[in-house]
C-alpha positions as CSV (number, residue, x, y, z in Angstrom):
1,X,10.3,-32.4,2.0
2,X,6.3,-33.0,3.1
3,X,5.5,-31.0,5.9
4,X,4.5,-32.9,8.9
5,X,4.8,-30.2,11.8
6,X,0.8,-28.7,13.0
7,X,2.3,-24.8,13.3
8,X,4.1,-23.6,10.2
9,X,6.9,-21.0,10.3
10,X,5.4,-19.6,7.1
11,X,2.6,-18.3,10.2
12,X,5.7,-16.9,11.5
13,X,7.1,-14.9,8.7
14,X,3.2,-13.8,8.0
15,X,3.0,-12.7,11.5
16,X,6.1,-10.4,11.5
17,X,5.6,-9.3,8.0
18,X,2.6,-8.2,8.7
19,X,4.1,-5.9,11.8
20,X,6.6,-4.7,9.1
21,X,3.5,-3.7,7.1
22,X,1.4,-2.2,9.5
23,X,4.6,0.2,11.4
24,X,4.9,1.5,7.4
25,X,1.5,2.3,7.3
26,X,1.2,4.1,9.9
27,X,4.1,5.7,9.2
28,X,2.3,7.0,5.6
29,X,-0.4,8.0,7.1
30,X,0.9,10.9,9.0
31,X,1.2,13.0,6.6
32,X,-3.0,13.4,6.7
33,X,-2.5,14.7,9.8
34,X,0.5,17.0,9.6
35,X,-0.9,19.0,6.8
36,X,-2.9,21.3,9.3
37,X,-0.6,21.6,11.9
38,X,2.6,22.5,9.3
39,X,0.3,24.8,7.5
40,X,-0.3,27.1,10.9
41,X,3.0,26.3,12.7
42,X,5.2,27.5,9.4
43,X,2.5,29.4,6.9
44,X,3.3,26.7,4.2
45,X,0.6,26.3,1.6
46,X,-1.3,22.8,1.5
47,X,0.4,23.2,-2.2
48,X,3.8,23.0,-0.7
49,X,3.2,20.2,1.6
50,X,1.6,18.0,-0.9
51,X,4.4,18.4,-3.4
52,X,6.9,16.4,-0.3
53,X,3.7,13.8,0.0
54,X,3.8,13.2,-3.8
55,X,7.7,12.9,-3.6
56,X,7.1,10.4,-0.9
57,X,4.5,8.7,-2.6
58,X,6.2,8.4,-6.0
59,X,9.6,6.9,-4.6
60,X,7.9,4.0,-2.4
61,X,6.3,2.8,-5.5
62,X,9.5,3.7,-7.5
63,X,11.5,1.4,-4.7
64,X,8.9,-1.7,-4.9
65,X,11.0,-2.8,-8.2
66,X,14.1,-2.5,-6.7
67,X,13.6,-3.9,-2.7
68,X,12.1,-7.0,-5.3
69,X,15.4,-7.6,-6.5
70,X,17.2,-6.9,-3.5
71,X,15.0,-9.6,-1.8
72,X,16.7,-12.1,-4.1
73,X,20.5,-10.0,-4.0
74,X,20.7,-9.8,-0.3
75,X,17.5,-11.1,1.2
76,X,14.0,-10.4,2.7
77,X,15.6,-9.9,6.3
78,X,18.0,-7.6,5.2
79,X,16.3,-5.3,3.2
80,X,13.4,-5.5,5.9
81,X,15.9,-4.4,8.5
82,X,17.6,-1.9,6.7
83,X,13.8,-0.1,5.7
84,X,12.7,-0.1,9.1
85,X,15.8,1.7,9.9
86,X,15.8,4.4,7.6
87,X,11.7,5.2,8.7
88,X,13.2,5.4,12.0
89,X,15.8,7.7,11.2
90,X,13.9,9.7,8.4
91,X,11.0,9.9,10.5
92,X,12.9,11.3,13.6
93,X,14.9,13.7,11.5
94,X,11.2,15.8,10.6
95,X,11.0,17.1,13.9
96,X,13.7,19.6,12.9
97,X,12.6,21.2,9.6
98,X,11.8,24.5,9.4
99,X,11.8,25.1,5.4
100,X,9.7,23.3,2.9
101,X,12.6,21.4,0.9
102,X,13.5,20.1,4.1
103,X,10.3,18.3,3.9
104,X,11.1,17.4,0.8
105,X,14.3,15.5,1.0
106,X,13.1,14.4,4.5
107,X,9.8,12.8,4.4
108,X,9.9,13.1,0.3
109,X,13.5,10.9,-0.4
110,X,14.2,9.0,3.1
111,X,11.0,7.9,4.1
112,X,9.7,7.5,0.7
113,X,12.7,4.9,0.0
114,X,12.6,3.3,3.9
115,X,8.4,2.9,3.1
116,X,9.0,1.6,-0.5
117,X,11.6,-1.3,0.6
118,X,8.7,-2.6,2.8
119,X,5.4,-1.9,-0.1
120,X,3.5,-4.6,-1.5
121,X,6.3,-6.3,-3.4
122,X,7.0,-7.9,-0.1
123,X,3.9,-9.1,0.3
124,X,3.5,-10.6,-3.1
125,X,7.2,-12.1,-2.4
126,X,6.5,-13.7,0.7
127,X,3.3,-14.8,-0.2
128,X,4.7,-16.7,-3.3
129,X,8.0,-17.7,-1.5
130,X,6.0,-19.9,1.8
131,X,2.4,-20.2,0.8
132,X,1.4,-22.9,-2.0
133,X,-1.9,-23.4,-0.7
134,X,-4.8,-20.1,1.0
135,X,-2.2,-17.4,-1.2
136,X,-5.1,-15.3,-1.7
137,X,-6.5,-15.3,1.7
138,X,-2.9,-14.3,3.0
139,X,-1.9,-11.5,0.6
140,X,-4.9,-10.2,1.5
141,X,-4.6,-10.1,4.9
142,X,-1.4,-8.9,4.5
143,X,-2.6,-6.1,2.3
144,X,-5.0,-5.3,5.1
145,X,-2.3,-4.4,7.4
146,X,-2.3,-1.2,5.5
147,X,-5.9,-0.4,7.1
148,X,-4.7,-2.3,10.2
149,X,-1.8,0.5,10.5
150,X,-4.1,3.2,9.7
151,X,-6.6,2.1,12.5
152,X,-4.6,1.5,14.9
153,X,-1.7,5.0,14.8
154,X,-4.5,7.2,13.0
155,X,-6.4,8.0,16.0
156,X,-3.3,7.9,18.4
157,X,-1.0,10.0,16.0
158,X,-4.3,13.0,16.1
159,X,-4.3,12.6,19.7
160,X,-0.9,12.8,20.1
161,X,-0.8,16.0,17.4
162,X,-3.6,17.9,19.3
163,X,-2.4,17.5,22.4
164,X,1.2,17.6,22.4
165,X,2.3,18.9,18.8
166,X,3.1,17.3,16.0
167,X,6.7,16.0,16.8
168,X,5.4,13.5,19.5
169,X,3.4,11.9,16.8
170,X,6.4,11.7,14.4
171,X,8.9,10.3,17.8
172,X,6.0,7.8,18.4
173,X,5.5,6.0,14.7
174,X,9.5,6.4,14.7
175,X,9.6,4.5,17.6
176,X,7.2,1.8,16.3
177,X,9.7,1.1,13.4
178,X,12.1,0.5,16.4
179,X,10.1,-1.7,18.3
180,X,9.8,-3.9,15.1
181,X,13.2,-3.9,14.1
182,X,14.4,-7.1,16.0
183,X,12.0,-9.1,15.5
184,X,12.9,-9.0,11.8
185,X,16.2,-9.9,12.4
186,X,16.0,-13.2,14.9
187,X,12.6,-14.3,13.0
188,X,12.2,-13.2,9.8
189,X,14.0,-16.0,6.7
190,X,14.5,-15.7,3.5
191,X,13.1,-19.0,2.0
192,X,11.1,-21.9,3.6
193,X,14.4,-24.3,2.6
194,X,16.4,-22.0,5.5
195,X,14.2,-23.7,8.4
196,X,13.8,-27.2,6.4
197,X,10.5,-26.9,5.4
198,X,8.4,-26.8,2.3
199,X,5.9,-23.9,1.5
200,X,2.9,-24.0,3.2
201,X,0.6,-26.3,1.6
202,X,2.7,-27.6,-1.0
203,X,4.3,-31.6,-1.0
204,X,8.4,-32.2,-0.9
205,X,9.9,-28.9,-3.1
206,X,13.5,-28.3,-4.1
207,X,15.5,-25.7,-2.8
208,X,14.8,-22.1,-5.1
209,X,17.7,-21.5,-7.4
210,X,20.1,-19.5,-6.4
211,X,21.2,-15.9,-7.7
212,X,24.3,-15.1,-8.8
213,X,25.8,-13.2,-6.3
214,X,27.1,-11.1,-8.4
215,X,24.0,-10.2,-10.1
216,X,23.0,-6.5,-9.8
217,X,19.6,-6.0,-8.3
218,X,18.9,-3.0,-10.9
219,X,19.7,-4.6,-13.5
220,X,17.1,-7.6,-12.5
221,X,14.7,-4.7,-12.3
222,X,14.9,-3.4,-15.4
223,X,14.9,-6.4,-17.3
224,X,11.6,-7.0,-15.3
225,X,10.7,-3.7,-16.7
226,X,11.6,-4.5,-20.3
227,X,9.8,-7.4,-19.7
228,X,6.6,-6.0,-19.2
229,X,6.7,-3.3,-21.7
230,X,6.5,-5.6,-24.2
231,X,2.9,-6.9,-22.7
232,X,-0.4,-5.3,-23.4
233,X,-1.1,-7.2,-20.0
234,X,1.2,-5.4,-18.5
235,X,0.4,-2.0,-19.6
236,X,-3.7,-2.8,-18.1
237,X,-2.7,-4.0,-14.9
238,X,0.0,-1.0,-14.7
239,X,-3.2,1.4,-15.9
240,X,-5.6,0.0,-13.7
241,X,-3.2,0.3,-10.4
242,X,-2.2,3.9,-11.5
243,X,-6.1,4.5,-10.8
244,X,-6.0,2.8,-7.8
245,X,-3.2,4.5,-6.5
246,X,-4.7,8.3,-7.3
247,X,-7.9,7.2,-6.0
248,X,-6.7,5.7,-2.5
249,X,-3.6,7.2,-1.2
250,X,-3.0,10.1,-3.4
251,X,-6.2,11.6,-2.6
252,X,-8.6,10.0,0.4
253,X,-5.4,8.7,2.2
254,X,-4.0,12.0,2.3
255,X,-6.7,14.9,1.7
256,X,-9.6,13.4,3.5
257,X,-9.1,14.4,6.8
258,X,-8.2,18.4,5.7
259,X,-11.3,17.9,3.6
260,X,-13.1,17.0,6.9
261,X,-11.9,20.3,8.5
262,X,-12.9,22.6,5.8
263,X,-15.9,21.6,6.3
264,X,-16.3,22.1,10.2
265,X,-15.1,18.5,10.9
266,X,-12.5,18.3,14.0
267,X,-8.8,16.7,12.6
268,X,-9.6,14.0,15.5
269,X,-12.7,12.9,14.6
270,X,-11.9,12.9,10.8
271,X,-8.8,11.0,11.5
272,X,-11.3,8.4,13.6
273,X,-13.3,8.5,10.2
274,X,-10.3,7.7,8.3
275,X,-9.8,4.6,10.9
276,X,-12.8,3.1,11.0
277,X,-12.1,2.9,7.2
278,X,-9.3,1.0,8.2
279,X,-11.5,-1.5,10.0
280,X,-13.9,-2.2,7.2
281,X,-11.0,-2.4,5.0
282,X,-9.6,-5.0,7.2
283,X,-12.3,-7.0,6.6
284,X,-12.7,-6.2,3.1
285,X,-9.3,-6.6,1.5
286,X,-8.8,-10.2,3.6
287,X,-12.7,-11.0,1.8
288,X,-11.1,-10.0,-1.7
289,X,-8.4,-12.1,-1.1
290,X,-10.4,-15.5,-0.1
291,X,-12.6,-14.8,-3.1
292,X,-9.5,-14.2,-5.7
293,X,-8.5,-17.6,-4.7
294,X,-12.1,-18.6,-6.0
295,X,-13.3,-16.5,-8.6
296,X,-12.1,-14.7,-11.7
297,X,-10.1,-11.7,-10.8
298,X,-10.5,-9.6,-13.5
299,X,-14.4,-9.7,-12.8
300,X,-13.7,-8.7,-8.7
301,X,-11.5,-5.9,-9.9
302,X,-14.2,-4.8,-12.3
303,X,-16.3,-4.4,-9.2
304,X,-14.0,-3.0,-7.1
305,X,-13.3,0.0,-9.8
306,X,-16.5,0.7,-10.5
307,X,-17.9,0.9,-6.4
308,X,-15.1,2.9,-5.8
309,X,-16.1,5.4,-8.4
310,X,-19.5,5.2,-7.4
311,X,-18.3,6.3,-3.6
312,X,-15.7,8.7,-4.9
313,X,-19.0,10.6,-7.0
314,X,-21.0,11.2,-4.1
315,X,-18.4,12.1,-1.4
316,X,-18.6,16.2,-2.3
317,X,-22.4,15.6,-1.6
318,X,-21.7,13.6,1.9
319,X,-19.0,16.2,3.0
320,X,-21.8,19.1,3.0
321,X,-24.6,17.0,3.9
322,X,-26.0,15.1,7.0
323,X,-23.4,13.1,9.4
324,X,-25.3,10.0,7.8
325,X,-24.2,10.8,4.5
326,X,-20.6,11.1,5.1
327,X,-20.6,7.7,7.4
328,X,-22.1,6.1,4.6
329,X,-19.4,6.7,2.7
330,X,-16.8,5.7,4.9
331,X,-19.1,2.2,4.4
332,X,-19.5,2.1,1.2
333,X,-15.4,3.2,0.5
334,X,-13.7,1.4,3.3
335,X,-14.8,-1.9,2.0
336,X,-13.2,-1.7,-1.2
337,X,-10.2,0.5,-0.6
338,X,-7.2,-1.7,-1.3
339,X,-9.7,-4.7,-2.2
340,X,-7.7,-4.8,-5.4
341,X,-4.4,-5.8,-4.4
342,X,-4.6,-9.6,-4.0
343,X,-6.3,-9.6,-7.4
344,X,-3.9,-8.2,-9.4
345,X,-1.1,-9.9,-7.7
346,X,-3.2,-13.0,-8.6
347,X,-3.2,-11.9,-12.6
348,X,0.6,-10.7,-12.5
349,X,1.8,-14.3,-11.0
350,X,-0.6,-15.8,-14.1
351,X,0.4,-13.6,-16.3
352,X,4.6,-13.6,-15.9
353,X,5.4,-16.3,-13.4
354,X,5.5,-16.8,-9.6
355,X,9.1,-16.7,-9.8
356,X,8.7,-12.9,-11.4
357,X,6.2,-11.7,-9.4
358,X,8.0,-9.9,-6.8
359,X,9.9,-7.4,-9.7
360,X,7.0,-7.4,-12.1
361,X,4.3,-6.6,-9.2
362,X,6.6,-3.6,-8.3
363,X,6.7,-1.9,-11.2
364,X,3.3,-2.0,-11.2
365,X,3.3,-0.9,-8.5
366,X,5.0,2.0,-9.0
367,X,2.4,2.7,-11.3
368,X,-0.1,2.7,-8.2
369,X,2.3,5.5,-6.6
370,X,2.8,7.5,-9.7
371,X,-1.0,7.5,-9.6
372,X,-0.9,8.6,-5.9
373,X,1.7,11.3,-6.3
374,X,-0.1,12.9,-9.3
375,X,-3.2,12.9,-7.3
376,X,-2.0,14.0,-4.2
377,X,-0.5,17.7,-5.8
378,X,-3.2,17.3,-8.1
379,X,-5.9,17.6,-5.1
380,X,-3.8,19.8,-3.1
381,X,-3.1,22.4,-5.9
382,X,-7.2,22.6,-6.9
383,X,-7.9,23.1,-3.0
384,X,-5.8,26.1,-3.0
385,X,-6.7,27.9,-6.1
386,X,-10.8,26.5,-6.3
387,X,-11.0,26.5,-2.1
388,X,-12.0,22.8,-1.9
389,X,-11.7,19.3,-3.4
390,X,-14.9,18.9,-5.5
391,X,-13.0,18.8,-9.1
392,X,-11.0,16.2,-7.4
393,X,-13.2,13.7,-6.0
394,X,-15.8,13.6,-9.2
395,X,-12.6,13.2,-11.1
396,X,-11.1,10.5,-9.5
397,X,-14.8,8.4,-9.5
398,X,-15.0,9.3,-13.4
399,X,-11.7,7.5,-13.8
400,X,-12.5,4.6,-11.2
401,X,-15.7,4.0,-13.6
402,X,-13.2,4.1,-16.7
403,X,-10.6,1.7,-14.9
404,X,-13.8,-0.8,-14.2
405,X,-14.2,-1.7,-17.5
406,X,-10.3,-1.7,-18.4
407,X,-9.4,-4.3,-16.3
408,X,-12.1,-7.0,-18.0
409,X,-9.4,-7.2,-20.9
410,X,-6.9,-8.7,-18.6
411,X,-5.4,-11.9,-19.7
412,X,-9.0,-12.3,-21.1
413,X,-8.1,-15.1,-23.5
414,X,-5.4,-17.2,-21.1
415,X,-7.6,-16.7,-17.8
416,X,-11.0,-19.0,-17.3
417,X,-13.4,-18.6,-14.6
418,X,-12.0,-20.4,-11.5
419,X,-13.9,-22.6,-9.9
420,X,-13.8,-22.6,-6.0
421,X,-10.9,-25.0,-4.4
422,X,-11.5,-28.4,-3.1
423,X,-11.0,-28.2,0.6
């Protein structure tokens, strides 16, 4: 069916999945700021309170898989609502722990699983599902609502934990997921075929085929898994995202801001640090999409690794150095920190189908968050035994660097340099 209306509901389901996004991402980036606060308020090590981050971090890339096959079992709406209830409850249910494997099963398990129904699988599912036509430009905007999320609850949630303890900032991001909750169920669709429409972009399309309703989602998973086992390109994008994901929210997303305060930083104004991040990630992330609609993306990630690394190399020297130094940084870093996400969506939908990019982009993803969890104990454990994070940071730009030059073998032989789209 050719579209003929000027507004497209695919606008619509952009604009409340990228709520969904950013209400998750604030939610995940709490746990930067709890770390000092539960470390004085219960005399748990920054050891301990990692290992629940890490648990958190590994099961919403674990769950990316899964919510993909559950976006074709029982729908995008559903799974949406059901995630945004289970932050709100998980969320709301840390306000009365008091020992560390409460933590654990808490803000480890149930808002690990919540946050991993709504991770970038969506994005990459919705994306394909309405948008023929700009899918670049929109995954990467909705892969900015990650630094969106972060800007906008990072400074509030500090505020909020300075002033008035730590539970008001977990009641407020717990009432966030609340807020958004509706919305997802009287807007959100599954397919563009539910409002009569085509995908953005694209002429007169036939409906998607349907599932069998009595397919089971994990084993659509793991036949996307078996799948990509059997594909060196799978194994480079999986490699290449594990970096990612222990160089961004394993370690800067969640030791950054008790990196600040070690060295005479104040939580609130590393958490605004951490925020204005977000900003130039907003803008950078939406850039890398527009240009992986363009350009070949094996070359942009190759960049992307290897100024990351660059950043990551000289942030022990900007910590103890001049405020310019450390602001720099935040430049040179916030620009590229999720940069690589519409990319290597771009070379998973080449490389196994834009039907199969929602399962086989989660369990690369996963690979992003097993990369995150490893980094985040990994960090944590060498600040408490070595008394600060230098080992970690020139590690994680020394991989970065190695990651930069793993990604150029990428579907090298089946992928030629794109030429920019007609208008």
């Amino acid at each position: 069916m050719a579209e003929t209306r000027k507004f497209h509901y695919a606008w619509l389901i952009m604009g409340v999945t990228f709520l969904t996004l950013l209400v998750t991402a604030g939610i995940r980036s709490t746990p930067g700021i709890l770390i000092v606060p539960l470390e004085h308020e219960f005399g748990w090590s920054r050891a301990t309170i990692s290992l629940a981050v890490s648990v958190n971090l590994l099961l919403y890339g674990l769950m990316g898989p899964f919510a993909a096959a559950f976006f074709d079992r029982i729908g995008v709406r559903r799974t949406m609502a059901v995630a945004l209830f289970l932050l709100a409850v998980g969320v709301s249910a840390t306000t009365l722990m008091t020992r560390p494997w409460h933590m654990v099963l808490i803000w480890g398990v149930l808002v690990g699983c919540g946050a991993g129904m709504t991770a970038y699988s969506l994005s990459a599912t919705v994306v394909n599902r309405w948008f023929h036509k700009s899918q670049g430009t929109v995954l990467g905007v909705l892969t900015a609502s990650s630094a969106t999320g972060q800007l906008l609850f990072l400074p509030l949630l500090a505020r909020l934990s300075h002033h008035h303890g730590w539970r008001s900032a977990a009641f407020a991001t717990a009432a966030a997921a609340l807020v958004v909750f509706p919305l997802v169920l009287f807007i959100m669709r599954n397919h563009p075929h539910e409002v009569g429409v085509s995908r953005y972009g694209a002429e007169e399309e036939a409906a998607p085929a349907q599932h069998d309703p009595g397919e089971n989602p994990f084993r659509i998973a793991m036949g996307g898994l078996q799948r990509g086992i059997r594909s060196t390109d799978f194994w480079l994008l999986a490699g290449s995202f594990f970096v990612c994901g222990a160089s961004t929210n394993g370690l800067i997303g969640t030791h950054l801001v008790p990196a600040c305060v070690d060295h005479g930083i104040p939580e609130v104004a590393a958490a605004g640090l951490l925020a204005f991040m977000g900003i130039l990630d907003l803008f950078g992330t939406t850039l890398s999409g527009w240009l992986s609609d363009r350009y070949n993306s094996r070359y942009l990630l190759c960049w992307y690794y290897g100024l990351r690394g660059l950043s990551l190399l000289g942030l022990p020297f900007a910590l103890s150095g001049p405020q310019w130094s450390l602001s720099a940084f935040a430049i040179f870093y916030g620009l590229d920190w999720i940069a690589t996400v519409p990319p290597t969506v771009r070379l998973t939908a080449e490389s196994f189908g834009r039907e199969n990019v929602g399962v086989m982009f989660g369990w690369i993803f996963a690979s992003h968050q097993v990369g995150a969890a490893l980094a985040a104990t990994f960090a944590g454990t060498v600040r408490t035994y070595l008394g600060d994070y230098m080992v970690a940071f020139l590690l994680s730009g020394v991989i970065c660097l190695m990651a930069a030059g793993l990604v150029l073998r990428i579907n090298g032989r089946r992928l030629p340099r794109l030429a920019p789209e007609a208008a």
